[in-house]
N, C-alpha and C positions, 0 to 999 in steps of 0.2 A: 431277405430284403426284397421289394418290388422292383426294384431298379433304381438308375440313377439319372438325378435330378441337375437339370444347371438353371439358375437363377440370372436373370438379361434386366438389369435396371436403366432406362432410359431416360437422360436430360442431361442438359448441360448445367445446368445450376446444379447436380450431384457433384459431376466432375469437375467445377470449378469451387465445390465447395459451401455454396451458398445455401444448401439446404442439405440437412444432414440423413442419411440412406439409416431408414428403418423396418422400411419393408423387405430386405434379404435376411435379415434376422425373425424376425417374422416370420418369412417365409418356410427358413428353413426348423427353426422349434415346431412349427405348423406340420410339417410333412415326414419328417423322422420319426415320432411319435406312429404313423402309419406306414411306416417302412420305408420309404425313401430315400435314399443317400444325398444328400447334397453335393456334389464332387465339385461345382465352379459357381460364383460367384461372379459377374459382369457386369460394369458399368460402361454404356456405351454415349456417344454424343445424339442429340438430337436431329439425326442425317438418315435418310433412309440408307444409305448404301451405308453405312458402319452399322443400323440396325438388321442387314441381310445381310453383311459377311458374319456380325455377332453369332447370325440363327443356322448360318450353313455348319458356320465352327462347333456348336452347339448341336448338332445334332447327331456329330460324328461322336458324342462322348454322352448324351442324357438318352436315359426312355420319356423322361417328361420335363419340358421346357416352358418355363414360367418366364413374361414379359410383363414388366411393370412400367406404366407409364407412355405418356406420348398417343393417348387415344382422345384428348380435348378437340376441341374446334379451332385452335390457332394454325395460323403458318407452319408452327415449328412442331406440331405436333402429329410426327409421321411415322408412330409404328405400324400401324395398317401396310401401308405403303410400303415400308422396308420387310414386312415380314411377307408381303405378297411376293415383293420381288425377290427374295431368297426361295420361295417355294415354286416358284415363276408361275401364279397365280394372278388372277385378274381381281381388280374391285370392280364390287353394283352394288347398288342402291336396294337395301332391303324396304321395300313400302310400311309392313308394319312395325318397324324403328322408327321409320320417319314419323308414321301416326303416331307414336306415342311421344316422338320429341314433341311436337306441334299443339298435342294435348297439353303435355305437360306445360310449355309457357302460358297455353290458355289459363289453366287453370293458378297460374301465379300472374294474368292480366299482363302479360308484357307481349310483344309481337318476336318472335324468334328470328335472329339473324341471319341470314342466310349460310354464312360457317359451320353456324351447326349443324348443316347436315349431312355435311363428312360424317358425321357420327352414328351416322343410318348406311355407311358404306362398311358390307362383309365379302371375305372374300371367295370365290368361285370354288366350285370342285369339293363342298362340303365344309359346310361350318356351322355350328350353333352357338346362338345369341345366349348371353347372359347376363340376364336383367338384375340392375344392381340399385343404388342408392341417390348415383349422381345420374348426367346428363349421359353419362359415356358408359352403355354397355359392354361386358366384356364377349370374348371370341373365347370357342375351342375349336380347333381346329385337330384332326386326326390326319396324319403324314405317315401313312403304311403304319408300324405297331408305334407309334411315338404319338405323344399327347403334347399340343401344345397349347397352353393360355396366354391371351392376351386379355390384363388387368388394370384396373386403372392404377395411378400413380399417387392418387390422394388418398395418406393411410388410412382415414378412417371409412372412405369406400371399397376400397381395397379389404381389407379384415370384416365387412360385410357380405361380402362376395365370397369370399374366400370361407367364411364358418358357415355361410347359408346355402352356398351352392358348389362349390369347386370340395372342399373337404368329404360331404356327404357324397360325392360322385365317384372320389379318390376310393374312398371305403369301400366303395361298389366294386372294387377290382381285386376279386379276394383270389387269394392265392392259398387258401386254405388255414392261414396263421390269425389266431387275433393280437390282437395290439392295443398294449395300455399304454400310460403315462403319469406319471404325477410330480408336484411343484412343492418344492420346499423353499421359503423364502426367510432370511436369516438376517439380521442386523446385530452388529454387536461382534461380531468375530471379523477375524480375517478370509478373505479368499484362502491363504494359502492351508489355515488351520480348514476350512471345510472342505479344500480336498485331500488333506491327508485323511479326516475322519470317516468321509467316502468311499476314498480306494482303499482304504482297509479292509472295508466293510465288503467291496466287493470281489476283495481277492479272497473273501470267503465261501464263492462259485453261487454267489446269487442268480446270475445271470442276466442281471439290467446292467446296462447302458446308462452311464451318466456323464453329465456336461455342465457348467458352473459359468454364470454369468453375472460381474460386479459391476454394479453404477449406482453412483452417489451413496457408498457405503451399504447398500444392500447386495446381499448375495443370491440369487437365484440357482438353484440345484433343479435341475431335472431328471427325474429317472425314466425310463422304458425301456421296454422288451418287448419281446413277441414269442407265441408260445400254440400248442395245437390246443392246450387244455386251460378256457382262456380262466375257467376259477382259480388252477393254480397259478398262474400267473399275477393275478389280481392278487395273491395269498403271498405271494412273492416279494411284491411292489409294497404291500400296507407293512410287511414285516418290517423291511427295510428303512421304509418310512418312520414306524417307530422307532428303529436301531441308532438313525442317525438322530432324529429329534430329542433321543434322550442322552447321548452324547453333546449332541450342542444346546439342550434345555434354553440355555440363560440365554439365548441368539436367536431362539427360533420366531418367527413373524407368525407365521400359517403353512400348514401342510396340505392347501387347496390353491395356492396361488396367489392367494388376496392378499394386496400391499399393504402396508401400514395402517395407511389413511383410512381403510377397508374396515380394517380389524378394529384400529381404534373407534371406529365409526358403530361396528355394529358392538363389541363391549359396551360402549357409552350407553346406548339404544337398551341395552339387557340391563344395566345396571337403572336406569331412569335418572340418571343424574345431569345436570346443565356443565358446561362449559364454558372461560373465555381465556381468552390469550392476551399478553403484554410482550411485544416485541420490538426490540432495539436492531440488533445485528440479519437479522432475520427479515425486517424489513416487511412484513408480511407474507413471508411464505410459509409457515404455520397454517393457520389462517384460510391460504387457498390452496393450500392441500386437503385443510380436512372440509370446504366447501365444495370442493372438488367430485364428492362420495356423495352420492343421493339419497335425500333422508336429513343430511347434518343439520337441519333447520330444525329437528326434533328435541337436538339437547345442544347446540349449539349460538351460543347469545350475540356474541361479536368479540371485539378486539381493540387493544390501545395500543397504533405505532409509536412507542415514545420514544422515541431516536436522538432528544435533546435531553439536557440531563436537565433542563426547567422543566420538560413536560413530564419526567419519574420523577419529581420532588414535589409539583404542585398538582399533577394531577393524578399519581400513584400515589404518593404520600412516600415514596422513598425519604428517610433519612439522611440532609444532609453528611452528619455526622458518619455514617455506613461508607457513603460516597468518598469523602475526605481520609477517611481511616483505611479502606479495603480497597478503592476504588470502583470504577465506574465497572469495570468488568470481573465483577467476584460473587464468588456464592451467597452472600451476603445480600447484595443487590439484586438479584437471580428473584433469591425469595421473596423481599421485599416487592418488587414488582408484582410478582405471581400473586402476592398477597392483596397488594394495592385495588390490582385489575377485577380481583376476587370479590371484593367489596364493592368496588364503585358499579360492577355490571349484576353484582348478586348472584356469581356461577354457586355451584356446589367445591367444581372444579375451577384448575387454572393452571397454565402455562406460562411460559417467562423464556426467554435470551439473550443477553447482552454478550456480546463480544468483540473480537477485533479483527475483520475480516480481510483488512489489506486495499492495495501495498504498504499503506503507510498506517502507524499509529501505534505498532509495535515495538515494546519496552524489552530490556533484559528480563524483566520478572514479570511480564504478560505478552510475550510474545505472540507475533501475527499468527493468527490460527486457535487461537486461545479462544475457547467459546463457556458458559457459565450459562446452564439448564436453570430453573426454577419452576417447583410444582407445589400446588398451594389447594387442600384442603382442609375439610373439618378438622382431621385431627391436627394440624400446623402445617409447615411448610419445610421439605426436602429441594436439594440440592445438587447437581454434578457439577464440577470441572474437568472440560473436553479438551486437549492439542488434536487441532482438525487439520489434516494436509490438504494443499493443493493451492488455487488460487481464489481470486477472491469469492466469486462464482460459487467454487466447488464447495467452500467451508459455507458459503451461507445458506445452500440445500441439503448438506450436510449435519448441518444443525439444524435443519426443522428435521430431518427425520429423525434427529439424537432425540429430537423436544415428544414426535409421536412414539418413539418406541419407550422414553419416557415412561408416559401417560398408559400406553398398552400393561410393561410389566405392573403399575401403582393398580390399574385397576383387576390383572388376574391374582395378585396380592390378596386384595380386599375380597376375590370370590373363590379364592381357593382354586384358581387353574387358569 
């Protein structure tokens, strides 16, 4: 390993709750992968004196200390500040920051507020700027053999930063080992079933490193290692790779990373076929998941929220009779829809989910959580019935990814993989 890392997230909106911390996971899948241990985890308030005692605590335990957050132009936003005064370090005014803050409004036609340009303050005794996506570039800062960054707080500047400059820099710090990784993403099984199939595999002296992450019923598997001879290691990782993917075949997503919406997106694109969706329970998140994935405009047509049961009768053509006899939430109706939507937008393909997502509206024999897939092509139209835990929330993200992994297995069906 290169040493160990502690992660410092900054705001009061984390520690009160109001925006949910994604960058320390992030963070750390990011840097493990290249050797670095993650050992702490830190959510501080937006105070400079709680972000200098965070970075003094912090130093007595990482070689590399990552600060996310708190580098804006508000009042409140005072990592500069706290981390100068834990280093007992001065701020100034770097001129060519400020040039390109002053540029930058130019060139979006607004006048720049004078706030901003804390944003152009680094601090004393050795620092280097790093230019990112937003307003607020990042710091490194070197403290005798310790690295530290200060990052913005907004993820998708943040993971800009971080792949484009901060990661390629880390690599730079070679200790003689190389370092791989790779992603296996799985729907359709449990956590607990892919880590038994895992730690099996690796109590067979593979020598990777793996970690299992579940949200909204997808499973993420990571594996790495680090090795002097980096072909075998690479030889190591793909074995593996295969060992477990053909263990959990019927669950695997992609063994590159890519979600769902990804896969389904680029199958669709190989296959040249259209697609639409009919969604009740789901509400449209079908829909803006697989809009989500650049490109979907290729084979992708639109959608019908038919959420009332006049709009699947009159405007899917559902069957009353289906409705009355099976009800509103059954395989039956699933199809119907699928079939409906299939016709009136002229897909190739087609999607469908009605169910009953909660609190209320749940029977003895359709109980809440009860969700009904429907997929509708040329050859007819297929079916699942799903019991989805959680709340209502969880079951209706839950069921658009039941609807996309769906759609993934119907189309490696049809092409043999």
């Amino acid at each position: 390993m290169r040493g160990r890392a502690v992660i410092i997230c900054v705001g009061d909106e984390l520690l009160e709750g109001r925006v949910a911390d994604t960058n320390s996971q992030y963070l750390r899948e990011s840097l493990e992968p290249l050797g670095w241990k993650v050992v702490m985890i830190m959510t501080v308030a937006d105070a400079s004196e709680e972000i200098s005692s965070a970075l003094r605590f912090a130093l007595g335990r990482g070689d590399l200390i990552i600060l996310t957050g708190g580098l804006g132009p508000t009042p409140d936003d005072l990592t500069r500040e706290g981390v100068a005064e834990g280093l007992g370090r001065q701020l100034v005014r770097d001129p060519a920051i400020e040039s390109r803050l002053r540029d930058r409004f130019d060139r979006m036609g607004r006048e720049m507020p004078p706030s901003n340009l804390r944003q152009a303050d680094i601090l004393t005794g050795g620092c280097e700027v790093i230019e990112g996506e937003g307003t607020a570039p990042g710091l490194l800062i070197r403290e005798e053999s310790r690295l530290i960054y200060l990052l913005p707080g907004v993820p998708s500047e943040l993971r800009y930063m971080v792949e484009k400059k901060v990661l390629p820099a880390l690599s730079l710090e070679s200790d003689g080992l190389f370092r791989s990784s790779r992603k296996i993403e799985l729907f359709g099984c449990t956590e607990a079933e892919a880590g038994e199939v895992v730690q099996s595999l690796l109590r067979q002296g593979s020598g990777i490193k793996a970690s299992w992450l579940a949200r909204e019923g997808v499973i993420q598997i990571r594996l790495w290692g680090e090795a002097a001879d980096a072909r075998e290691l690479e030889g190591r990782l793909e074995d593996l790779v295969k060992k477990v993917s053909e263990r959990l075949s019927g669950a695997v997503v992609s063994t590159d990373g890519s979600s769902l919406a990804e896969v389904a997106s680029e199958l669709m694109k190989r296959r040249g076929a259209t697609l639409a969706v009919a969604e009740s329970c789901t509400g449209g998140l079908i829909g803006e998941r697989i809009t989500s994935v650049p490109g979907s405009s290729l084979f992708f047509l639109g959608g019908v929220i038919s959420y009332s049961v006049p709009v699947k009768t009159s405007l899917l053509g559902v069957p009353r009779k289906a409705i009355n006899e099976k009800g509103v939430v059954s395989r039956e109706v699933a199809e119907a829809m699928a079939r409906g939507v299939r016709s009136l937008l002229g897909s190739d393909l087609a999607l469908s989910s009605t169910g009953v997502a909660g609190p209320g509206g749940g029977t003895a024999e359709t109980p809440i959580g009860t969700v009904c897939i429907g997929l509708s092509s040329e050859g007819g139209e297929r079916s699942w019935e799903l019991r989805l835990p959680g709340d209502r929330d969880m079951v209706r993200r839950l069921a658009a990814n039941a609807a996309l992994m769906a759609l993934i297995r119907h189309l490696r069906e049809g092409s043999g993989g």
